[in-house]
C-alpha positions in Angstrom: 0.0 0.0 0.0 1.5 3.3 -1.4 -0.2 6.7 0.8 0.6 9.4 -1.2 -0.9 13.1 -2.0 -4.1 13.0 -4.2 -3.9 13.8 -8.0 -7.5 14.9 -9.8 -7.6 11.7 -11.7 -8.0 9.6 -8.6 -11.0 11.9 -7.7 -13.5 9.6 -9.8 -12.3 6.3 -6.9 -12.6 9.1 -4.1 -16.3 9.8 -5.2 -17.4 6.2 -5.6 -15.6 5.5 -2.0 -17.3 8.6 -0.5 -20.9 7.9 -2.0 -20.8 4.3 -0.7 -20.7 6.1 2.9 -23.0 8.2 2.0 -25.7 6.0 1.2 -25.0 3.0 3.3 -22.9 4.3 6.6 -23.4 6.7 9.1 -20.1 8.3 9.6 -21.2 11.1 7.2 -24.3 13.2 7.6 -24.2 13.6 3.8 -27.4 12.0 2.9 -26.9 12.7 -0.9 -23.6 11.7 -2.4 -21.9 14.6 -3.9 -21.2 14.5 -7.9 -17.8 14.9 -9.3 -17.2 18.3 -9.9 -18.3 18.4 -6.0 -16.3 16.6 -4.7 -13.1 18.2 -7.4 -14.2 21.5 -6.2 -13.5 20.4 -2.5 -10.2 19.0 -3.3 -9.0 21.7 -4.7 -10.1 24.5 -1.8 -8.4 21.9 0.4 -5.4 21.8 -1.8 -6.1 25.0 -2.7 -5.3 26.4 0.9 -2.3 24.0 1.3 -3.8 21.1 3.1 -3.2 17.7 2.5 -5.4 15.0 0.3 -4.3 11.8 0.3 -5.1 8.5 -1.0 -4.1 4.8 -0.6 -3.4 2.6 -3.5 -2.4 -0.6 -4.7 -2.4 -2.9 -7.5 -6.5 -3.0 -7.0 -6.8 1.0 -7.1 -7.7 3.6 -4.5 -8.3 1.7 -1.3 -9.2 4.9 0.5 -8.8 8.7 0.7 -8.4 11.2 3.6 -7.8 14.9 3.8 -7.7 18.0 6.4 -8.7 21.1 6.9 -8.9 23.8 9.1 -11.3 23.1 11.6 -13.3 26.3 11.0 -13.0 29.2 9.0 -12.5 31.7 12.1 -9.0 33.2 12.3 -8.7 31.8 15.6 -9.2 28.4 14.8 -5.8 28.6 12.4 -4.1 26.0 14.0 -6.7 23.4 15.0 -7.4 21.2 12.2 -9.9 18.8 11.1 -9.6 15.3 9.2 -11.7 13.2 7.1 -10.6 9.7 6.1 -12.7 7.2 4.0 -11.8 3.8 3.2 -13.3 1.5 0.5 -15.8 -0.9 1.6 -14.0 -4.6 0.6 -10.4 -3.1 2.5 -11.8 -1.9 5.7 -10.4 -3.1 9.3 -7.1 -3.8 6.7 -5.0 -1.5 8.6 -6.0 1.7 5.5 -7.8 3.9 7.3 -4.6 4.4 10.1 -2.1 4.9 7.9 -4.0 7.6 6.1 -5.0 9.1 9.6 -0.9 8.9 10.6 -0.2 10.3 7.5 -2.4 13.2 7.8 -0.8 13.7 11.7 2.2 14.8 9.6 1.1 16.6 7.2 -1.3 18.6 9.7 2.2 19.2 12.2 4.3 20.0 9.4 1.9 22.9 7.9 1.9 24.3 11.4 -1.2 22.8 12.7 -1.1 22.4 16.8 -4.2 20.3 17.4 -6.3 17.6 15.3 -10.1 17.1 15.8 -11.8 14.2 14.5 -15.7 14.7 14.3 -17.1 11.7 13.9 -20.5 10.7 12.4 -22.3 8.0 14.8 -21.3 7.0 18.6 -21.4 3.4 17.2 -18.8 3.9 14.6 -16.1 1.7 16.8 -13.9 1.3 13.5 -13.2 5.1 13.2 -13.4 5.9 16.8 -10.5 2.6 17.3 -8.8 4.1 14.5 -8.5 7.7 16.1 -7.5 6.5 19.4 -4.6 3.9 18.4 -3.4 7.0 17.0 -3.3 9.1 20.5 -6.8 10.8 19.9 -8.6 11.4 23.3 -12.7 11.3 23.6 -13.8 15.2 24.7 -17.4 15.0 24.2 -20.4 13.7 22.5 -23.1 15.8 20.7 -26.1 13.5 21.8 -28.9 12.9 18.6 -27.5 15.8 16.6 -28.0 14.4 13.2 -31.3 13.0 11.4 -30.4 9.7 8.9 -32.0 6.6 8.1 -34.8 7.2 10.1 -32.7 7.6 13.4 -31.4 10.1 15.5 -27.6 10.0 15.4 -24.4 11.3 17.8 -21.6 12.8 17.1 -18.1 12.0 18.9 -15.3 14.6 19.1 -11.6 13.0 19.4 -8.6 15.3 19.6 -5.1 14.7 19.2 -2.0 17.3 20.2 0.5 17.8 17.5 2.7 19.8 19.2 4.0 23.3 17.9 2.6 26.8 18.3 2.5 27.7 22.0 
């Protein structure tokens, strides 16, 4: 498995990856996958503003994408950043999902990010929650029945990870 920085013609895997989530999981609040030229216009205001995008491949393809961003567009929030990581269906508990998250630790620290959130769609949603904290994420609150999908009231659980830098 190669992690590596996202190029636009690995977009098309990202989007299929993405609206498989979409429609089938809960770790998105997305409840309508985006098209194409969605999804390209969000990868390149990430990459755009000099965050990372990165995918994982192999001889089989994209396996799974991830990328960060600022937490939230505030100029106080400049050094707290965000993730998103999605991994294809037939590859996950494989170990994909970590190394994108690790990789995006170091791309985050080295653009002078000092903390990492992880918002994560679904209090039941062990594999990215596991994920998170095997990485060093801690648990800092829930957002009890925040979002409305498939017909069920669903949490949201904030991890956060130090990176280190600005004081």
């Amino acid at each position: 498995m190669d992690i590596r920085p996202a190029a636009p013609e690995d977009l098309p895997a990202c989007q299929a990856i993405y609206a498989h989530h979409v429609l089938e999981g809960t770790g998105t609040f997305d409840e309508v996958p985006p098209s194409l030229e969605a999804l390209t216009a969000r990868f390149r205001e990430v990459t755009g503003a000099g965050r990372a995008w990165v995918v994982a491949a192999d001889a089989t393809g994209i396996l799974g994408f991830a990328y960060f961003d600022q937490y939230r567009a505030r100029s106080a929030y400049r050094f707290t950043a965000e993730d998103s990581v999605y991994v294809r269906e037939d590859v996950r508990g494989q170990g994909v999902g970590k190394a994108l998250v690790a990789r995006l630790l170091d791309e985050a620290r080295a653009a002078g990010f000092r903390e990492m959130l992880a918002v994560i769609g679904d209090s039941e949603n062990v594999g990215s929650i596991g994920v998170h904290a095997s990485l060093g994420f801690q648990r800092v609150g829930t957002l009890r029945d925040v979002g409305f999908k498939f017909g069920r009231w669903i949490d949201v659980v904030i991890m956060q990870r130090h990176l280190g830098g600005q004081g």
